[in-house]
C-alpha positions in Angstrom: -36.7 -47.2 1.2 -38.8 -45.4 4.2 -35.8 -42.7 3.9 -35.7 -42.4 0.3 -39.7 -41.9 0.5 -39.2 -39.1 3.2 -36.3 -37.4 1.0 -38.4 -37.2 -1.9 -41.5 -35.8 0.2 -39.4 -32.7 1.9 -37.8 -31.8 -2.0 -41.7 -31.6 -3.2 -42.4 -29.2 0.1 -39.1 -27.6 -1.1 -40.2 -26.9 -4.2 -43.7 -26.2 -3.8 -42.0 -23.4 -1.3 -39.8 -21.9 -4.0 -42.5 -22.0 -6.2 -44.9 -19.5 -4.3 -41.7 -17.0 -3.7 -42.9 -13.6 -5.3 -41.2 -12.6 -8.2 -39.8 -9.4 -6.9 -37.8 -11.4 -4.1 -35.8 -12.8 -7.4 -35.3 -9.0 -8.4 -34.0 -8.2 -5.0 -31.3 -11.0 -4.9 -30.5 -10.4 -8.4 -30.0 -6.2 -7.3 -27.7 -7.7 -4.5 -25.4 -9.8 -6.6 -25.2 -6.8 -9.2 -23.8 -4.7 -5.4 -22.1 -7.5 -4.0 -20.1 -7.9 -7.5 -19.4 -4.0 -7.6 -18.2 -4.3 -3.7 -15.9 -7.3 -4.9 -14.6 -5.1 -7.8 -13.9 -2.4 -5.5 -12.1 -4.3 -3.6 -10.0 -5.6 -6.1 -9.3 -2.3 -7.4 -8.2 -0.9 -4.3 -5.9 -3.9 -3.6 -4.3 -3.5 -7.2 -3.9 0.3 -6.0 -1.9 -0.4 -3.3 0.4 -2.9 -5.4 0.9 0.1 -7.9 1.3 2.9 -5.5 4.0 0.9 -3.9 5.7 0.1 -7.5 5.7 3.9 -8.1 7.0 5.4 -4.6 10.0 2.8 -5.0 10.6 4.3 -8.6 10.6 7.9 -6.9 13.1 7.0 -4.6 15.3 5.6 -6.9 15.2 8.8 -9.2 15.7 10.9 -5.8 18.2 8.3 -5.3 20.2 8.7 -8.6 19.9 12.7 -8.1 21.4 12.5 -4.9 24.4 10.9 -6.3 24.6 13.2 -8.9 24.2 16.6 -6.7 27.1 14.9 -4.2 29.5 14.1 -7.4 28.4 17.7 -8.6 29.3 19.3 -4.6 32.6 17.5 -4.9 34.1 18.7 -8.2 32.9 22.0 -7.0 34.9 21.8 -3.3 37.9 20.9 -5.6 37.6 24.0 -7.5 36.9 25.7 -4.6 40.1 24.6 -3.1 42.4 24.7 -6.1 41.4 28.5 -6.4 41.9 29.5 -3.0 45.8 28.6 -3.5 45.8 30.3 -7.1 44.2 33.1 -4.9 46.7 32.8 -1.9 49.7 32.0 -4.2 49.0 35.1 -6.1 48.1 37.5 -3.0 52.0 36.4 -1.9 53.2 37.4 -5.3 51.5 40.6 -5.2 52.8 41.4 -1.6 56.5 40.7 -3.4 56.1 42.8 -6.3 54.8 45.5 -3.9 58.0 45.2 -1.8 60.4 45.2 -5.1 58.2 48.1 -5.9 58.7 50.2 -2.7 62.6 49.3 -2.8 63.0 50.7 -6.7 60.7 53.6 -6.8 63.8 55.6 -6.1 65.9 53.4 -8.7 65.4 53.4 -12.4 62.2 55.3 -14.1 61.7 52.4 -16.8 62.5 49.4 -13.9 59.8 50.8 -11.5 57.2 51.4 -14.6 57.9 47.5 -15.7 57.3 46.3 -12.1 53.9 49.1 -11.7 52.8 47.0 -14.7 53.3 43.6 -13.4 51.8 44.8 -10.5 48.3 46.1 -12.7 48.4 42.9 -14.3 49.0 40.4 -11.0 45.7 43.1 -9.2 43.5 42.5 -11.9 44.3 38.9 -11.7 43.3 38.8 -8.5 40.0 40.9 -8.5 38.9 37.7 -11.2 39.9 35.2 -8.9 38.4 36.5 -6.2 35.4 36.9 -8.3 35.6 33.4 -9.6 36.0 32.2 -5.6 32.7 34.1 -4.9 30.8 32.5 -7.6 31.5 29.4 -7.1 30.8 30.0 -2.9 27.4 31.2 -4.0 26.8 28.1 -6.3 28.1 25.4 -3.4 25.3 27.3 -1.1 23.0 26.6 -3.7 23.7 23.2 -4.4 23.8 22.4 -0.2 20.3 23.7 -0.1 19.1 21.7 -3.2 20.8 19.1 -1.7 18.8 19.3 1.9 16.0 19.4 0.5 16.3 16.3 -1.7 17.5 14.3 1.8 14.6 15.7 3.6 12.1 13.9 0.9 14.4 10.9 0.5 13.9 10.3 3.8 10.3 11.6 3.8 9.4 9.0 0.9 11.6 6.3 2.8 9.7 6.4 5.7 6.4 6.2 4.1 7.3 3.0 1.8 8.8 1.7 5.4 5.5 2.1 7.0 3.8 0.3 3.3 6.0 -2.6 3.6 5.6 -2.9 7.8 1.9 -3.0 6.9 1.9 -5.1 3.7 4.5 -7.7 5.8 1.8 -7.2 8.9 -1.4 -8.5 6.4 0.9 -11.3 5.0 1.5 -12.5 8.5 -1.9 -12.1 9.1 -3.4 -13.6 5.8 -0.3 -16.9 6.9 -2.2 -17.0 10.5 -5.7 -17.3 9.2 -4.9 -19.6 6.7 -3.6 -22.1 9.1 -6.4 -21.3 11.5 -8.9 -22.0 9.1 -7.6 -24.9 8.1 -7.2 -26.5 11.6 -10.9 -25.8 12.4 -11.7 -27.4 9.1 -9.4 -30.4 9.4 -11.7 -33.0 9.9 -13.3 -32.0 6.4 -9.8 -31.8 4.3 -10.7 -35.6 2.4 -14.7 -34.4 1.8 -14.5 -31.7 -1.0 -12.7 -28.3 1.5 -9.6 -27.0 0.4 -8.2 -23.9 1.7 -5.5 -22.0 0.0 -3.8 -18.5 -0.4 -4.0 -16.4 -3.6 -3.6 -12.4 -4.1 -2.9 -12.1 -0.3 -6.6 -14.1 0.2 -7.5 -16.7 2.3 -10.0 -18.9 -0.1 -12.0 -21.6 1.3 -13.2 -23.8 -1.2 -16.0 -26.3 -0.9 -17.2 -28.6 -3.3 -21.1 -29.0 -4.8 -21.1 -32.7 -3.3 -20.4 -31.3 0.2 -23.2 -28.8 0.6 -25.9 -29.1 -1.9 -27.9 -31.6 -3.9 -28.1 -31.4 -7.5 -29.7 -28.2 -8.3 -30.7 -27.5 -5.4 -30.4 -24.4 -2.9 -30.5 -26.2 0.7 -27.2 -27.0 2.4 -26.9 -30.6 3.9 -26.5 -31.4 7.5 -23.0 -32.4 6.8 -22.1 -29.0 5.0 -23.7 -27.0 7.6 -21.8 -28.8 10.5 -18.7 -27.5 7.9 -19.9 -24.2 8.1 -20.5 -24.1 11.5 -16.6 -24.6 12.1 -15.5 -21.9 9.7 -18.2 -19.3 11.2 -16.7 -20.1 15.0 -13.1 -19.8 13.8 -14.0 -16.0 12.1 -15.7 -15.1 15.4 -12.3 -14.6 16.4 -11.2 -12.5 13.6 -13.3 -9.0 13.2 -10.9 -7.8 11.3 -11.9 -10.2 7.9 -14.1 -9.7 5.6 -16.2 -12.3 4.0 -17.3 -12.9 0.5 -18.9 -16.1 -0.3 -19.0 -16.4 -4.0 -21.5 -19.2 -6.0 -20.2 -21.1 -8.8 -22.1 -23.8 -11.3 -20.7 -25.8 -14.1 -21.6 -25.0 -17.8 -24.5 -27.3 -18.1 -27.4 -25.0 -19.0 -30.3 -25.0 -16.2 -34.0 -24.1 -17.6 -35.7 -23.9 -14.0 -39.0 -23.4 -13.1 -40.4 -21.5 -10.2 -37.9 -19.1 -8.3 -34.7 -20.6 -9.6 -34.6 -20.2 -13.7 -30.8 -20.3 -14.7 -26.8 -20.9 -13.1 -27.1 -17.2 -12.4 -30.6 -18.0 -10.1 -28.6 -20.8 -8.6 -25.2 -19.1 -7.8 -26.2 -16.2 -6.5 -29.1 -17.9 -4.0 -26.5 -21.1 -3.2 -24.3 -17.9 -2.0 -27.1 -16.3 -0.1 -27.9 -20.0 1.9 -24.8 -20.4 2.9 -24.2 -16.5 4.7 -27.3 -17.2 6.6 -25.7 -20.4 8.0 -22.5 -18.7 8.9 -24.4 -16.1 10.7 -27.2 -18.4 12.2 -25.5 -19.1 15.4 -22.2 -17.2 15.1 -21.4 -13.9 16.3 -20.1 -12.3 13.4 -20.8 -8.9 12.1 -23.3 -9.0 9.3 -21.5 -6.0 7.3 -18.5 -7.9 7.0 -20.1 -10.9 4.9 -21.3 -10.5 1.1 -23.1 -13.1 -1.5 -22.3 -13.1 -4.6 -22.6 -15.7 -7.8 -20.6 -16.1 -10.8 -22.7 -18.3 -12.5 -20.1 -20.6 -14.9 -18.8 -17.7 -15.7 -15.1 -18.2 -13.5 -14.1 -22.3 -13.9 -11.2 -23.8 -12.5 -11.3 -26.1 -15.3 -12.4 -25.0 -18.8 -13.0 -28.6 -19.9 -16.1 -29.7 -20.6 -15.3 -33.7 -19.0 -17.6 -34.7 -16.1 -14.6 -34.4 -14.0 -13.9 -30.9 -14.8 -17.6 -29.7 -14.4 -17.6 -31.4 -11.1 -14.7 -29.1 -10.2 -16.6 -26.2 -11.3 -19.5 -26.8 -8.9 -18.3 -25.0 -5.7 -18.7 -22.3 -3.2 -15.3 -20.1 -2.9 -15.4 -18.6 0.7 -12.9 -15.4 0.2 -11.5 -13.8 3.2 -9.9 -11.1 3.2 -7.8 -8.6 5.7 -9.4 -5.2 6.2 -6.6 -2.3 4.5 -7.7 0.6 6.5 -4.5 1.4 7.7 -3.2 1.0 4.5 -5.4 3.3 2.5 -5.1 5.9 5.2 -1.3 5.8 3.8 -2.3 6.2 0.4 -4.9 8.6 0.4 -2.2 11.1 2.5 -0.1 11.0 -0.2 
């Protein structure tokens, strides 16, 4: 009874607190969900970049693939004709050198004989002034097609490299993303049957804890129990500098007319958000730029339903962490 009596007496100083809050400290929080929301878009954005920019230099490659088989096949059948002129060409230079012999041997033998073989000889010449012109195109189109053909193995293996050092990177932030998960988890074990779940989605490490954990009804003011919660999480990111942190606000459907500093689920959301970065940085050493508050209002529901159950699934506080990309957008924006 004497606790119930001391409970209600701190929610009236609770309330009376809120109440004298000045109402352009609600337009301030309000301007930084609106930034935090944009940052989280951003975000988003850039990580569905990478997905796409991956997806299109693997399509390049497989065009310069499919034109490199095409420019060898091309090479090939133009070796062969190479080759089967030469010994048209060598086969007639041997003819030529007989007719000139037969030629020599009956210049002083019959008039009409020597002017049948001159002929032959005009004819077998001029056969092979066009052979040896064919020979000389097709030389100058081979040195053509060697140099087109360079030049598309110097960007396959340009392009190859570059999706090598994507994938390395991508396969690096997996393994990371797989590393954090299970070090999150481990410093939250003791919490895994009291509303914390922590899972993987969209190469995100989400840390999900539920309304009966950190807050009374309505209210903005994490319990002892939550904070100890979030005391654990903050020392296990101390570790990780390389994470950033958004801590996103969620309510159920249930329309809230408030009074005082918190007037609707967006009010409550986006200041639940707000409590909770303030306990992760209250006695942790973590880098205040890395963490962002944000709320979502009803407005993202794990369960659409509108059953007690499902609204009680609804109330949460998603804590989304999420592997810095430099190196990766340094990749990108070279391209």
């Amino acid at each position: 009874m004497k606790i119930n009596i001391i409970a209600a007496g701190l929610a009236c100083i609770v309330l009376g607190f809120y109440s004298c809050v000045p109402a352009n400290k609600l337009t301030e929080e309000q301007n930084k969900r609106k930034a935090c929301q944009a940052r989280l878009d951003s975000i988003k954005a850039l990580d569905d970049a990478c997905e796409t920019n991956k997806t299109e230099l693997k399509a390049k490659i497989d065009l310069l693939q499919n034109q490199l088989s095409s420019l060898q096949h091309d090479t090939t059948m133009c070796g062969a004709n190479y080759r089967e002129t030469a010994a048209k060409y060598d086969k007639l230079n041997d003819v030529n050198e007989e007719l000139l012999t037969k030629y020599n041997d009956l210049m002083k033998g019959d008039e009409s004989t020597s002017k049948k073989i001159s002929g032959q000889l005009q004819l077998t010449q001029a056969e092979l002034l066009e052979k040896e012109d064919q020979l000389n195109t097709l030389q100058e189109r081979l040195n053509k097609e060697k140099l087109h053909l360079d030049s598309l193995n110097t960007q396959l293996q340009q392009r190859s490299a570059r999706v090598s050092e994507l994938e390395n990177i991508l396969r690096h932030k997996d393994d990371a993303v797989d590393s954090l998960k299970k070090r999150i988890s481990d410093a939250l074990l003791g919490f895994a049957d009291k509303g914390i779940s922590v899972y993987e989605k969209n190469g995100k490490v989400y840390v999900s804890m539920e309304e009966a954990l950190l807050f009374p009804s309505g209210s903005t003011k994490v319990q002892p129990e939550g904070i100890d919660a979030l005391n654990k999480l903050a020392q296990a990111l101390e570790s990780n500098s390389d994470i950033n942190v958004m801590v996103e606000g969620h309510t159920d459907d249930v329309t809230m007319n408030g009074k005082g500093e918190i007037k609707d689920n967006w009010d409550l959301s986006v200041m639940r958000a707000t409590s909770i970065v303030k306990i992760l940085l209250q006695d942790a050493k973590i880098d205040p730029s890395r963490l962002m508050a944000s709320g979502v209002s009803e407005y993202d529901p794990v369960d659409p339903a509108k059953t007690k159950e499902a609204r009680q699934k609804n109330r949460r506080t998603d804590i989304i962490l999420t592997p810095k990309l430099t190196e990766l957008f340094k990749i990108l924006n070279a391209q």
